[in-house]
N, C-alpha and C positions, 0 to 999 in steps of 0.2 A: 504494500500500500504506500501510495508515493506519502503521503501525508505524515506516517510514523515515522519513515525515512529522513524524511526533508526535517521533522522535526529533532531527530537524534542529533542529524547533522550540523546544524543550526548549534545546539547545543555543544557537542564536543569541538567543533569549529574542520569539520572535516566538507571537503568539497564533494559535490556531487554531479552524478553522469543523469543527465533526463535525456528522455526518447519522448519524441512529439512528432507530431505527423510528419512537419514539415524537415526534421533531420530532428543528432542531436547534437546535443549544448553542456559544456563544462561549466560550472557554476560556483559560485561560493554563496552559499544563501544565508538570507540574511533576517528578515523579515516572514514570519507567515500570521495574513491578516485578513479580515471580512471583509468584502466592500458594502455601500449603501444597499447595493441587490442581493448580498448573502452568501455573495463566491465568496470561496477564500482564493487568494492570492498568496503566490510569493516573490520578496524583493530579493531580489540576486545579482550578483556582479558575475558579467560574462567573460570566461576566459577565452572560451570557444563556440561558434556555432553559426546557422546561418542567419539570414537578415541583417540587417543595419550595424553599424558597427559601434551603436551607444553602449557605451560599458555597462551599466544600468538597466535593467531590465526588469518589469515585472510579469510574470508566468499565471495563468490561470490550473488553478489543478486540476480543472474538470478535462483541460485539455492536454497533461501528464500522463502520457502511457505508462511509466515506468521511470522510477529513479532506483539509482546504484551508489550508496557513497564510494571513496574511492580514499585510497592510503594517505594523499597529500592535504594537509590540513593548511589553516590559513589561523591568523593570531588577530588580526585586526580587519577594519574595513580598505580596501581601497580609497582613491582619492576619490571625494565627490560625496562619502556618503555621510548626510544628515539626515536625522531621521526626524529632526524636524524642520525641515522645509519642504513647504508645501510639494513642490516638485517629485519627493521621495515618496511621499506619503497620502498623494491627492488620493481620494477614494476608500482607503482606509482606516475605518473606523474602529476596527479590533484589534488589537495584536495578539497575538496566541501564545 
């Protein structure tokens, strides 16, 4: 269940592998939170993957085939992340 997953990893600060339709994406997650419609999201910084090349990324989990964490941990955020500005955190209203 990507959810347990995304959560561990969050926690012990280990990166994770998602599969999503569109390819997949190295991550370092960071945020998992509700939006005003009741998805959760997660805010992740992208090492890898396709689309746009905004470091910053937030992920829906309904659309997460699959996460894998993976050996390489991380200790802090990359540059850019505040978690309070609006920008990081437009739309969510929970954090988990």
């Amino acid at each position: 269940m990507p959810f347990e997953t995304i959560k561990e990893a969050i926690r012990t600060g280990h990166r994770v592998r998602l599969s999503l339709a569109e390819g997949e994406y190295l991550v370092e997650p960071h945020i998992l939170g509700r939006d005003k419609k009741g998805r959760t999201l997660l805010r992740a910084f992208k090492l890898r993957g396709p689309g746009s090349t905004a470091p910053w990324k937030v992920f829906d989990l309904e659309r997460i085939q699959s996460a894998r964490k993976v050996p390489a941990r991380f200790r802090t955020p990359r540059s850019g992340y505040n978690p309070d500005d609006p920008a990081m955190s437009d739309g969510i209203i929970e954090r988990i």
